[in-house]
Each structure stands twice: as structure tokens, then as C-alpha cells.
C-alpha positions, -999 to 999 in steps of 0.1 A, spaced: 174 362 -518 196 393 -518 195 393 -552 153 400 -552 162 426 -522 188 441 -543 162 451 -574 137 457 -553 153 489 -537 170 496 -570 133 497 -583 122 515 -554 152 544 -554 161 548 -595 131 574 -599 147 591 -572 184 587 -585 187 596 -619 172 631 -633 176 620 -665 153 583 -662 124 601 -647 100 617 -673 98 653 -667 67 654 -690 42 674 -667 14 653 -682 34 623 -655 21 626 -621 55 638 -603 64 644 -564 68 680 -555 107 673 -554 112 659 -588 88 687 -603 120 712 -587 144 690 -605 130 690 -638 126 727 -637 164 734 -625 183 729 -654 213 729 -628 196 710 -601 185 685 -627 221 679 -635 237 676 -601 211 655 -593 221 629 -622 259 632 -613 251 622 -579 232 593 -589 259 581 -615 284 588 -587 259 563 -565 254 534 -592 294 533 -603 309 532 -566 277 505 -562 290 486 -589 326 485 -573 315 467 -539 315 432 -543 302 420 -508 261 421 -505 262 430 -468 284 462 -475 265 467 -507 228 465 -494 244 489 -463 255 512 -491 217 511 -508 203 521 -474 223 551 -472 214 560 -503 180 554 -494 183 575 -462 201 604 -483 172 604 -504 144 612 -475 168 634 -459 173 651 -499 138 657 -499 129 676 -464 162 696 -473 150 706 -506 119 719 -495 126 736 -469 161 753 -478 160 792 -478 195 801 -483 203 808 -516 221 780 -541 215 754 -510 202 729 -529 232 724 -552 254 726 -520 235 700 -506 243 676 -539 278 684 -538 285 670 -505 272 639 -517 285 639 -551 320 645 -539 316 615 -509 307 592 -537 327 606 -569 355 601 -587 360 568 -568 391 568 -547 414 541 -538 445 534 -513 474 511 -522 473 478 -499 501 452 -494 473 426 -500 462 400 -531 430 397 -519 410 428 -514 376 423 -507 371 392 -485 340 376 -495 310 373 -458 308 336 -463 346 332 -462 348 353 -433 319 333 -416 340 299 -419 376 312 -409 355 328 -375 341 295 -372 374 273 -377 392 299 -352 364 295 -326 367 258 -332 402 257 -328 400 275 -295 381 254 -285 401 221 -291 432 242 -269 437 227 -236 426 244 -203 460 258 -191 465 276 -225 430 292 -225 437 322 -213 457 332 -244 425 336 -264 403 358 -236 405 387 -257 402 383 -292 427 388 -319 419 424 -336 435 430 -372 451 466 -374 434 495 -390 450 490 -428 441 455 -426 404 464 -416 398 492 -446 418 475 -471 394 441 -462 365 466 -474 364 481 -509 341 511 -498 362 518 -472 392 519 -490 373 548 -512 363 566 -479 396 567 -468 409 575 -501 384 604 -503 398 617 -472 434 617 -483 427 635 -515 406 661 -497 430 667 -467 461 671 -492 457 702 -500 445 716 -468 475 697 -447 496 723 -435 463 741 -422 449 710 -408 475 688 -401 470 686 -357 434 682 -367 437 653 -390 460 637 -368 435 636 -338 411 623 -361 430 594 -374 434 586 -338 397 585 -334 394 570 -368 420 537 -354 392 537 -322 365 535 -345 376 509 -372 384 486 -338 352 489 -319 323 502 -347 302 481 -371 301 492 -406 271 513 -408 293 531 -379 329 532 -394 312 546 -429 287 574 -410 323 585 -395 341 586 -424 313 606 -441 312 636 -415 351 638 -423 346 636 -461 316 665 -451 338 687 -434 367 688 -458 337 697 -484 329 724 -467 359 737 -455 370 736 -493 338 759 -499 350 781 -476 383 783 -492 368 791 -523 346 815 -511 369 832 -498 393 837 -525 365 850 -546 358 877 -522 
């Protein structure tokens, strides 16, 4: 069933995604977004490195429910691409706007993790909660209140369970590097926040807080840059 659901929003997005597979031919009845693409010989390439950045970090993720998250994003970034392109005003903010995203998804980052396996697989997870709660179960009354409040696994244990967020933290190590003797209180309130998050969010959570952090490094690297070249 996921499977169906998978092609179907591939189908529905890949217009979208990659400059290059959409005919540019104005004789092709085009949206007023993808006519701005094909005439931007820049635009038209950001707009395919994003969308190879998209389909090889896809391609990494081996569990459907972070994968079909990871398509809805994409899906969301793509309404949100269109509004921004046709309103933006300030000059070269289109190709701004692709870079944050290209640089949240590409090169694909990694973190090194004391583990063998990686990427534990929904089902598997399903039937170890189920044994546990099970087991619990079987315990005898005056050794019940041992399991009121439920074993949490630590933060490294949590993103090195989850391939994309090993490459959203990964991102955010490569892009705070450089910046860490500027940053360096900052980061370290936000990995505090970050610990709170992994413990308490969802996935569609943990990842929209990992991507304002990737954002804002982005950005504050543009800002760097700018500034040198004044």
C-alpha cells in the first residue's frame, strides 16, 4: 500500500522537482513558476540540484514512515517555493531561497554511531513495544511501580535509530564548525533544547527543529560571506 502512495506523490511532485524532466518547450502548457524556471538559466539549475539533493537523501532512508514524512516536506517546500517565487522583490531571492534547501538536503551528512544496526525497521519497533508492554504486564503488583514512567533511550541512541536524522545532525556539525568560536554558547543552548526535543517531539517535530538550525547556520554563513565581500 505504501508502495502505491509512494509513486503517487513521486508522480505528483517530479514536475515540480527536477528542471531538467519538465519540457520547457513553450508549445507545453506550463505553471507560471516553471515558465520562471525555464527562463533562468541559473534558477533552472538550482532548482535541479535541489531536486537531486531531494531524490539521493530519499533514496538513503530506509523506513516508509520517515520516508513518506520526508515526501511531505518536500511537498510542503514546494507550495511554500511557489508563493515565495512569485512574490520575492529583493533581488537574487529566489536563488537564496534554493540554497537553503539545497544545503539542508546536500551533500548527505552522516555521524559516527557505536551501533550495527542503524536504521531500526517500524515493524520491528512495533513488536519489541509490544513484548515490553507485555512483559510489564506479566510483572507482579508490588514491582509495578518500576515501570510508571517509561524507559526513554538517550539522544545518540534516538538520531542514530533514524538515518535522516543522523544527516540533520550531521548537517549541523559541518555547518557550526567553522562558526564555533563565534557561536559556541549559542550552540550549546541549542543542543540542550535539541536533547528536550528528541525526548518529547514526534518526527515531523524533531526534523522542522533541526531544519530552522540548519536555516540559520545558512544564513549566518551568507552573512559571513557578504560581508567579506564588502
Amino acid at each position: 500500500m505504501f508502495n502505491i502512495y509512494l509513486t503517487v506523490l513521486l508522480t505528483f511532485i517530479s514536475t515540480s522537482l527536477f528542471a531538467a524532466s519538465f519540457n520547457c518547450d513553450v508549445s507545453k502548457e506550463l505553471t507560471h513558476i516553471e515558465k520562471m524556471i525555464c527562463s533562468d538559466q541559473q534558477l533552472n539549475k538550482a532548482d535541479e540540484n535541489m531536486s537531486q539533493g531531494f531524490f539521493v537523501l530519499l533514496k538513503k532512508l530506509s523506513d516508509i514512515h520517515t520516508k513518506k514524512m520526508f515526501i511531505e516536506d518536500q511537498r510542503n517546500w514546494l507550495t511554500k517555493r511557489n508563493k515565495e517565487l512569485s512574490t520575492c522583490s529583493v533581488s537574487n531571492c529566489e536563488i537564496q531561497f534554493y540554497k537553503l534547501r539545497t544545503q539542508l538536503l546536500y551533500p548527505i551528512a552522516d555521524i559516527a554511531c557505536d551501533v550495527s544496526e542503524l536504521e531500526i525497521d517500524s515493524e520491528e519497533q512495533v513488536k519489541q513495544t509490544e513484548k515490553t508492554e507485555q512483559n510489564k504486564e506479566n510483572i507482579v503488583k508490588d514491582k509495578k511501580d518500576c515501570f510508571d514512567k517509561p524507559v526513554l533511550k538517550s539522544p545518540s541512541e534516538i538520531i542514530c535509530a533514524n538515518r535522516l536524522l543522523r544527516h540533520a545532525e550531521g548537517k549541523v556539525l559541518e555547518l557550526y564548525t567553522p562558526l564555533k568560536n563565534e557561536l559556541i554558547k549559542d550552540q550549546t543552548e541549542w543542543l540542550k533544547l535539541r536533547d528536550e526535543k528528541l525526548k518529547s517531539c514526534d518526527l515531523v517535530c524533531i526534523w522542522r527543529f533541526y531544519k530552522e538550525r540548519i536555516e540559520f547556520l545558512v544564513r549566518y554563513n551568507f552573512d559571513e560571506y557578504e560581508e567579506l565581500e564588502k
